[in-house]
C-alpha positions as CSV (number, residue, x, y, z in Angstrom):
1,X,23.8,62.0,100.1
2,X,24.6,63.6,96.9
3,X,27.8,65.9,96.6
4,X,28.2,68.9,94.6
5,X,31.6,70.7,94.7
6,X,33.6,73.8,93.0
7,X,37.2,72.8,90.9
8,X,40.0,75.2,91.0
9,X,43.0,76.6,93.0
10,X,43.4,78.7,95.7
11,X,39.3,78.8,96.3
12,X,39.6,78.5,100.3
13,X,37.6,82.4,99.6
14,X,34.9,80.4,97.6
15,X,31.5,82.2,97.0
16,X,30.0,78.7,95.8
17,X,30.3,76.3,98.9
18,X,28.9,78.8,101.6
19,X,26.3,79.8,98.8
20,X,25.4,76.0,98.2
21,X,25.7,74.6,101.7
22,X,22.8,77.5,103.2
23,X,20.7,76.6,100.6
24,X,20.8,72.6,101.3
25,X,20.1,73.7,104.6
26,X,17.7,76.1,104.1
27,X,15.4,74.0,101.8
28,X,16.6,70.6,103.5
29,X,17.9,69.1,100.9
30,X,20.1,66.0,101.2
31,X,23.4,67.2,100.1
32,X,26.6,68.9,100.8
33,X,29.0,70.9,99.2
34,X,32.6,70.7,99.2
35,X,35.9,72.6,97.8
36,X,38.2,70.6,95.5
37,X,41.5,72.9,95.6
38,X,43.9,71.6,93.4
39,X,47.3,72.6,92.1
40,X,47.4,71.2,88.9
41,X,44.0,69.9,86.4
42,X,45.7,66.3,86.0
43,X,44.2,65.8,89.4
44,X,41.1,66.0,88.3
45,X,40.1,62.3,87.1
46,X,41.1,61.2,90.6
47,X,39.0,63.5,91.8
48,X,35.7,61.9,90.3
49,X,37.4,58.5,91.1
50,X,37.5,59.0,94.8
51,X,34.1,61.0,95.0
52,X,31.1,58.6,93.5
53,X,28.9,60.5,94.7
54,X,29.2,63.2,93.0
55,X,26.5,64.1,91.0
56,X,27.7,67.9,89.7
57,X,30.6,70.4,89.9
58,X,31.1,74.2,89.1
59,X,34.9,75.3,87.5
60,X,36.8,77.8,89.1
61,X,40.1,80.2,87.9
62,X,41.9,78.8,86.7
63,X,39.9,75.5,84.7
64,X,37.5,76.5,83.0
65,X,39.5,75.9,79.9
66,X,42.3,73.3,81.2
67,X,39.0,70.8,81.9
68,X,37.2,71.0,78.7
69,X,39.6,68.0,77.6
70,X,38.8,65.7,80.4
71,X,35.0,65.9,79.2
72,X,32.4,63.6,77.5
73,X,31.0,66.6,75.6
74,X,29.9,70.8,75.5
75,X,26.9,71.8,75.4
76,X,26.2,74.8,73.0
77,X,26.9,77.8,75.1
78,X,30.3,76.1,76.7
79,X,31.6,75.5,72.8
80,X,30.8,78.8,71.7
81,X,32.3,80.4,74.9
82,X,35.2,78.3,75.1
83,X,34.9,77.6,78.8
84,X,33.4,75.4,81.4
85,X,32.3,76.4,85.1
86,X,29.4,74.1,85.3
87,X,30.0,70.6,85.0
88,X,26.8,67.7,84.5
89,X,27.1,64.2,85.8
90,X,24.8,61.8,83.4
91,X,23.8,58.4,83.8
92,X,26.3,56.4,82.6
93,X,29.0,58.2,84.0
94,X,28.8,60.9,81.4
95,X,30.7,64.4,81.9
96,X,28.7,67.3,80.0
97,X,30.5,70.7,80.3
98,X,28.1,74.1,80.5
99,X,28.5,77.3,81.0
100,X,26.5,79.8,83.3
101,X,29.0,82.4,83.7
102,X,27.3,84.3,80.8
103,X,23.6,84.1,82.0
104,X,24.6,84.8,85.3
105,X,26.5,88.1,83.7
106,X,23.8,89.1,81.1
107,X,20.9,88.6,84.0
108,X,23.1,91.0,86.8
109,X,23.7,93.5,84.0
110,X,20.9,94.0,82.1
111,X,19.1,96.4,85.0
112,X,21.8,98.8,85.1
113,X,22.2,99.2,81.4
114,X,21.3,102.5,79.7
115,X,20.9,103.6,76.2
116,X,24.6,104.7,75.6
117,X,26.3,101.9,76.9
118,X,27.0,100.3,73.0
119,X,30.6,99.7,73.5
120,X,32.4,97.8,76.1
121,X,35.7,97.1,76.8
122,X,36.7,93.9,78.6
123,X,39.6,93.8,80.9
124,X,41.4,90.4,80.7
125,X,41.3,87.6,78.3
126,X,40.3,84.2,80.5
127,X,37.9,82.0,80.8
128,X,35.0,84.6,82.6
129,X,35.8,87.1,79.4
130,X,34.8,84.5,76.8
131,X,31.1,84.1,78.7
132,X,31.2,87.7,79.0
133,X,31.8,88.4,75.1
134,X,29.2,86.3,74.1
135,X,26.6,87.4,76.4
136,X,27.6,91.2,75.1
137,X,27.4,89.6,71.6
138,X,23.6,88.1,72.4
139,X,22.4,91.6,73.5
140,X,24.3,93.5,70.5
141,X,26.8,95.2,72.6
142,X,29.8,95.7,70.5
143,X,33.2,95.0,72.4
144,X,36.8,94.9,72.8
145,X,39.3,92.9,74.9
146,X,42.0,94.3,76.4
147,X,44.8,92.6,77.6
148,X,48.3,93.0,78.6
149,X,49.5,90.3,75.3
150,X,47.1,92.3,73.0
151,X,46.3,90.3,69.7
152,X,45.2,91.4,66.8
153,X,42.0,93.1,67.1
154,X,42.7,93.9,71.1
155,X,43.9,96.6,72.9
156,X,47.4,96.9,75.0
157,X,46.3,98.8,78.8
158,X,49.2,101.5,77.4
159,X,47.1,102.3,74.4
160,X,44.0,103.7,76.6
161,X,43.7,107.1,75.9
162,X,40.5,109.6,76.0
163,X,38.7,108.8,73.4
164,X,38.8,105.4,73.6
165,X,37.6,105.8,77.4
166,X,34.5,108.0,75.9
167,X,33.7,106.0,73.2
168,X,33.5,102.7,75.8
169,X,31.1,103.2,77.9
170,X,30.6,99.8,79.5
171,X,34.0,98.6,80.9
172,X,34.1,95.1,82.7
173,X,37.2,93.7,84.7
174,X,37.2,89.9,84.2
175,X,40.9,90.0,85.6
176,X,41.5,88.6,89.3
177,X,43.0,92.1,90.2
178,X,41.7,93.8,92.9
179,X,40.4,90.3,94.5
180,X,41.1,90.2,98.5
181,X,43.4,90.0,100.3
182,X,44.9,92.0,97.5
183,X,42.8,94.6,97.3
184,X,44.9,97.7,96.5
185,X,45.6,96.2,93.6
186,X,43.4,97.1,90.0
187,X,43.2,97.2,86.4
188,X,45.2,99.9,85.0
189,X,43.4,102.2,82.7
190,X,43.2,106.2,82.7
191,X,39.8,106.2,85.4
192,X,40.2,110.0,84.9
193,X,38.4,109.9,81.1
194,X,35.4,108.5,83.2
195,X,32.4,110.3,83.3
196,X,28.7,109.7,84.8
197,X,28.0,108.0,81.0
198,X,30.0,105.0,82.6
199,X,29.0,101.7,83.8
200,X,31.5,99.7,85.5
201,X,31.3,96.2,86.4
202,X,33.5,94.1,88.3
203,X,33.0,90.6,88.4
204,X,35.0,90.1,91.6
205,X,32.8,90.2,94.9
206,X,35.0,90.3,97.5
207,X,35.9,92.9,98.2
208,X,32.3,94.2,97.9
209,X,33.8,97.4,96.1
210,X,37.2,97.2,94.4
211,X,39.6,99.5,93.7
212,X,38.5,99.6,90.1
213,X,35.1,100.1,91.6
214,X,36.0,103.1,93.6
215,X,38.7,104.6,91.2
216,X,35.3,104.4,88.5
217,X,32.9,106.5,91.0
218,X,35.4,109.0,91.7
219,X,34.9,110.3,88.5
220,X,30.8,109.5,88.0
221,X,30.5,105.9,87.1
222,X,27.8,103.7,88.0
223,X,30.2,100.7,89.1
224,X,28.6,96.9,90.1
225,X,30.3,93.9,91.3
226,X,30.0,90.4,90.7
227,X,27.8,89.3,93.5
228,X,24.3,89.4,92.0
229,X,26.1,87.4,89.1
230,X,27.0,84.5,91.2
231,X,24.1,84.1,92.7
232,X,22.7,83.6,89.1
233,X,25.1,81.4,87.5
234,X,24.6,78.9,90.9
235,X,21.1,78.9,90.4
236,X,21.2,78.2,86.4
237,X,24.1,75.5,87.6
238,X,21.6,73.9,90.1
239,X,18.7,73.8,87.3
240,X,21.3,72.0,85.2
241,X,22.1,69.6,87.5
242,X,18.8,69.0,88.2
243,X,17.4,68.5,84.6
Protein backbone atom coordinates (compact mmCIF):
# COMPACT_ATOMS: atom_id res chain seq x y z
CA UNK A 1 0.00 0.00 0.00
CA UNK A 2 1.35 3.38 -0.88
CA UNK A 3 1.41 6.26 1.86
CA UNK A 4 0.91 9.83 1.28
CA UNK A 5 1.08 12.11 4.28
CA UNK A 6 0.99 16.12 5.29
CA UNK A 7 4.50 17.62 7.28
CA UNK A 8 4.08 20.27 9.70
CA UNK A 9 3.11 21.06 13.43
CA UNK A 10 0.17 21.27 15.23
CA UNK A 11 -1.97 19.78 12.10
CA UNK A 12 -4.25 17.35 14.32
CA UNK A 13 -7.12 20.09 12.42
CA UNK A 14 -5.62 18.90 9.03
CA UNK A 15 -7.86 19.62 5.86
CA UNK A 16 -5.43 17.18 3.76
CA UNK A 17 -5.76 13.64 5.60
CA UNK A 18 -9.71 13.59 5.81
CA UNK A 19 -9.65 15.16 2.21
CA UNK A 20 -7.14 12.35 0.95
CA UNK A 21 -8.34 9.31 2.93
CA UNK A 22 -12.43 9.84 1.43
CA UNK A 23 -10.97 9.96 -1.84
CA UNK A 24 -8.86 6.51 -1.53
CA UNK A 25 -12.01 5.31 -0.34
CA UNK A 26 -14.20 6.71 -2.62
CA UNK A 27 -12.24 5.72 -5.80
CA UNK A 28 -10.74 2.52 -4.08
CA UNK A 29 -7.51 3.28 -4.35
CA UNK A 30 -4.78 1.36 -2.46
CA UNK A 31 -3.44 3.91 -0.14
CA UNK A 32 -3.66 5.80 3.05
CA UNK A 33 -2.94 8.95 4.32
CA UNK A 34 -1.38 9.86 7.47
CA UNK A 35 -0.31 13.22 9.62
CA UNK A 36 3.39 13.70 10.38
CA UNK A 37 3.21 16.36 13.35
CA UNK A 38 6.49 17.31 14.17
CA UNK A 39 8.08 19.91 16.49
CA UNK A 40 11.06 20.74 14.85
CA UNK A 41 12.10 20.11 10.65
CA UNK A 42 15.41 18.05 11.69
CA UNK A 43 12.88 15.32 12.14
CA UNK A 44 12.18 15.11 8.91
CA UNK A 45 14.91 12.71 7.30
CA UNK A 46 13.77 10.13 9.92
CA UNK A 47 10.67 10.59 8.83
CA UNK A 48 11.33 9.18 5.23
CA UNK A 49 13.69 6.70 6.85
CA UNK A 50 11.07 4.96 8.87
CA UNK A 51 8.19 5.40 6.16
CA UNK A 52 9.46 3.43 2.76
CA UNK A 53 6.57 3.59 1.53
CA UNK A 54 6.01 6.71 1.06
CA UNK A 55 5.65 7.68 -2.30
CA UNK A 56 4.46 11.68 -1.77
CA UNK A 57 3.93 14.40 0.96
CA UNK A 58 2.23 17.82 1.12
CA UNK A 59 4.16 20.77 3.65
CA UNK A 60 2.27 22.40 6.10
CA UNK A 61 2.88 25.83 8.51
CA UNK A 62 5.27 26.07 9.29
CA UNK A 63 7.87 24.03 6.50
CA UNK A 64 7.31 25.13 3.54
CA UNK A 65 10.53 26.99 3.67
CA UNK A 66 12.51 25.12 6.65
CA UNK A 67 12.31 21.76 4.08
CA UNK A 68 13.48 23.23 0.87
CA UNK A 69 17.08 22.30 2.25
CA UNK A 70 16.54 18.69 2.90
CA UNK A 71 15.52 18.39 -0.90
CA UNK A 72 17.08 16.79 -4.14
CA UNK A 73 15.75 19.76 -6.22
CA UNK A 74 12.62 22.65 -7.01
CA UNK A 75 10.80 22.62 -9.64
CA UNK A 76 10.15 26.00 -11.30
CA UNK A 77 7.12 27.35 -9.49
CA UNK A 78 8.60 26.12 -5.88
CA UNK A 79 12.07 28.34 -6.73
CA UNK A 80 10.32 31.24 -7.88
CA UNK A 81 7.86 31.09 -4.85
CA UNK A 82 10.23 30.24 -2.42
CA UNK A 83 8.20 27.45 -0.76
CA UNK A 84 7.40 23.90 -0.83
CA UNK A 85 3.86 22.19 0.18
CA UNK A 86 4.01 19.48 -2.27
CA UNK A 87 6.73 17.20 -2.06
CA UNK A 88 7.56 14.19 -5.19
CA UNK A 89 9.14 10.90 -4.45
CA UNK A 90 11.31 9.72 -7.74
CA UNK A 91 12.82 6.60 -8.46
CA UNK A 92 15.89 6.56 -7.04
CA UNK A 93 14.90 7.92 -3.95
CA UNK A 94 14.84 11.45 -5.33
CA UNK A 95 12.96 14.40 -3.32
CA UNK A 96 11.54 17.14 -5.87
CA UNK A 97 9.88 20.09 -4.08
CA UNK A 98 6.53 21.76 -5.88
CA UNK A 99 4.35 24.03 -5.13
CA UNK A 100 0.45 24.12 -5.55
CA UNK A 101 -0.44 26.56 -3.09
CA UNK A 102 -0.50 29.15 -5.98
CA UNK A 103 -2.70 27.17 -8.55
CA UNK A 104 -4.85 26.14 -5.97
CA UNK A 105 -5.16 30.15 -4.99
CA UNK A 106 -5.30 31.60 -8.60
CA UNK A 107 -8.05 28.65 -9.67
CA UNK A 108 -10.41 29.56 -6.27
CA UNK A 109 -9.96 33.26 -7.05
CA UNK A 110 -10.26 33.86 -10.42
CA UNK A 111 -14.46 33.53 -10.40
CA UNK A 112 -14.89 36.09 -7.91
CA UNK A 113 -12.64 38.61 -9.39
CA UNK A 114 -14.05 41.82 -11.00
CA UNK A 115 -12.64 44.59 -13.04
CA UNK A 116 -11.48 46.84 -10.16
CA UNK A 117 -9.84 44.50 -8.12
CA UNK A 118 -6.00 45.76 -9.59
CA UNK A 119 -4.44 46.05 -6.28
CA UNK A 120 -4.12 43.67 -3.49
CA UNK A 121 -2.74 43.72 -0.32
CA UNK A 122 -1.40 40.61 1.31
CA UNK A 123 -1.63 40.11 5.01
CA UNK A 124 1.38 38.18 6.29
CA UNK A 125 4.74 37.42 4.85
CA UNK A 126 5.12 33.21 5.04
CA UNK A 127 5.35 30.70 2.99
CA UNK A 128 1.30 30.69 1.51
CA UNK A 129 2.06 34.72 0.74
CA UNK A 130 5.03 33.88 -1.56
CA UNK A 131 2.50 31.33 -3.84
CA UNK A 132 0.05 33.95 -3.48
CA UNK A 133 2.34 36.91 -4.90
CA UNK A 134 3.28 35.12 -7.71
CA UNK A 135 -0.05 33.79 -8.73
CA UNK A 136 -1.18 37.74 -8.39
CA UNK A 137 1.98 38.42 -10.41
CA UNK A 138 0.84 35.76 -13.37
CA UNK A 139 -2.57 37.38 -13.60
CA UNK A 140 -1.13 41.15 -13.46
CA UNK A 141 -2.55 42.02 -10.13
CA UNK A 142 -0.19 44.48 -8.65
CA UNK A 143 0.36 43.94 -4.82
CA UNK A 144 1.72 44.74 -1.52
CA UNK A 145 2.66 42.78 1.56
CA UNK A 146 1.96 43.84 4.77
CA UNK A 147 3.43 42.67 7.65
CA UNK A 148 3.94 43.49 11.24
CA UNK A 149 8.34 43.64 10.49
CA UNK A 150 7.55 45.76 7.30
CA UNK A 151 10.64 45.83 4.89
CA UNK A 152 11.29 48.08 2.44
CA UNK A 153 8.70 48.13 -0.01
CA UNK A 154 5.87 46.67 2.65
CA UNK A 155 3.53 48.09 4.70
CA UNK A 156 3.44 48.21 8.74
CA UNK A 157 -0.79 47.16 9.86
CA UNK A 158 -0.41 50.86 11.73
CA UNK A 159 0.22 52.57 8.43
CA UNK A 160 -3.41 51.48 6.95
CA UNK A 161 -5.25 54.35 6.49
CA UNK A 162 -8.25 55.23 3.88
CA UNK A 163 -6.86 55.57 0.98
CA UNK A 164 -4.76 52.86 1.04
CA UNK A 165 -7.93 50.60 1.96
CA UNK A 166 -9.66 52.23 -1.34
CA UNK A 167 -7.04 52.03 -3.57
CA UNK A 168 -6.60 47.90 -2.54
CA UNK A 169 -9.31 46.43 -3.49
CA UNK A 170 -8.34 42.74 -3.19
CA UNK A 171 -7.06 42.08 0.34
CA UNK A 172 -5.90 38.45 1.25
CA UNK A 173 -5.03 37.15 4.84
CA UNK A 174 -2.25 34.51 4.52
CA UNK A 175 -1.65 34.86 8.37
CA UNK A 176 -2.83 31.93 10.73
CA UNK A 177 -5.11 34.57 12.60
CA UNK A 178 -8.41 33.89 12.93
CA UNK A 179 -7.78 29.94 12.49
CA UNK A 180 -9.98 27.72 15.17
CA UNK A 181 -10.02 27.30 18.06
CA UNK A 182 -8.95 30.85 18.00
CA UNK A 183 -11.36 32.38 16.15
CA UNK A 184 -11.90 35.81 17.69
CA UNK A 185 -8.83 36.52 16.71
CA UNK A 186 -8.01 38.54 13.10
CA UNK A 187 -5.82 40.68 11.02
CA UNK A 188 -5.84 44.16 12.14
CA UNK A 189 -6.61 46.62 9.57
CA UNK A 190 -9.34 49.65 9.53
CA UNK A 191 -12.46 47.08 8.00
CA UNK A 192 -14.43 50.40 8.28
CA UNK A 193 -12.63 51.94 4.69
CA UNK A 194 -14.35 48.67 3.16
CA UNK A 195 -16.79 49.16 0.76
CA UNK A 196 -18.93 46.70 -1.65
CA UNK A 197 -15.71 47.32 -4.35
CA UNK A 198 -13.95 44.73 -1.90
CA UNK A 199 -13.00 41.24 -2.28
CA UNK A 200 -11.71 39.50 0.60
CA UNK A 201 -10.14 36.26 0.82
CA UNK A 202 -9.12 34.30 3.52
CA UNK A 203 -7.14 31.37 3.11
CA UNK A 204 -7.98 29.78 6.37
CA UNK A 205 -11.13 27.28 6.24
CA UNK A 206 -11.96 26.60 9.42
CA UNK A 207 -13.66 28.47 10.69
CA UNK A 208 -15.85 28.52 7.44
CA UNK A 209 -16.14 32.40 7.95
CA UNK A 210 -13.51 34.23 10.01
CA UNK A 211 -13.51 37.09 11.82
CA UNK A 212 -11.76 38.92 9.02
CA UNK A 213 -14.48 37.44 6.88
CA UNK A 214 -17.28 38.81 8.82
CA UNK A 215 -15.60 42.13 9.94
CA UNK A 216 -15.11 42.52 5.63
CA UNK A 217 -19.02 41.98 4.98
CA UNK A 218 -20.14 44.25 7.52
CA UNK A 219 -19.05 46.93 5.54
CA UNK A 220 -19.92 45.38 1.75
CA UNK A 221 -17.18 42.97 0.90
CA UNK A 222 -17.45 40.03 -1.10
CA UNK A 223 -15.28 37.83 1.46
CA UNK A 224 -14.13 33.86 0.41
CA UNK A 225 -12.21 31.47 2.38
CA UNK A 226 -9.68 29.01 1.68
CA UNK A 227 -11.75 25.86 1.16
CA UNK A 228 -12.27 25.71 -2.57
CA UNK A 229 -8.32 26.41 -2.66
CA UNK A 230 -7.44 23.24 -0.84
CA UNK A 231 -9.41 21.24 -2.66
CA UNK A 232 -7.34 22.53 -5.68
CA UNK A 233 -3.84 22.44 -4.54
CA UNK A 234 -4.66 18.43 -3.36
CA UNK A 235 -5.78 17.64 -6.64
CA UNK A 236 -2.74 19.41 -8.55
CA UNK A 237 -0.53 17.57 -5.55
CA UNK A 238 -2.22 14.18 -6.51
CA UNK A 239 -1.42 14.82 -10.45
CA UNK A 240 2.09 15.43 -9.33
CA UNK A 241 2.52 12.55 -7.59
CA UNK A 242 1.02 10.67 -10.07
CA UNK A 243 3.08 11.90 -13.13
Amino acid sequence: MKKFGLLGKNIAYSFSRKYFNDKFENEKINAEYVNFDIPEITDFPMIITKNPALAGMNVTIPYKLEVMKFLDDLSEDAEEIDAVNVIKFENGGKLIGHNTDFTGFRDSLKPHLRPQHTHALILGTGGASKAVAYALKTMGISYKFVSRSPRKEQYAYSELNEEIILKYSLIINTTPLGTFPNVDHCPEIPYRFMTKNHLVFDLIYNPAETKFMSNSKNHGAVAVNGHKMLELQAEAAWAIWNS
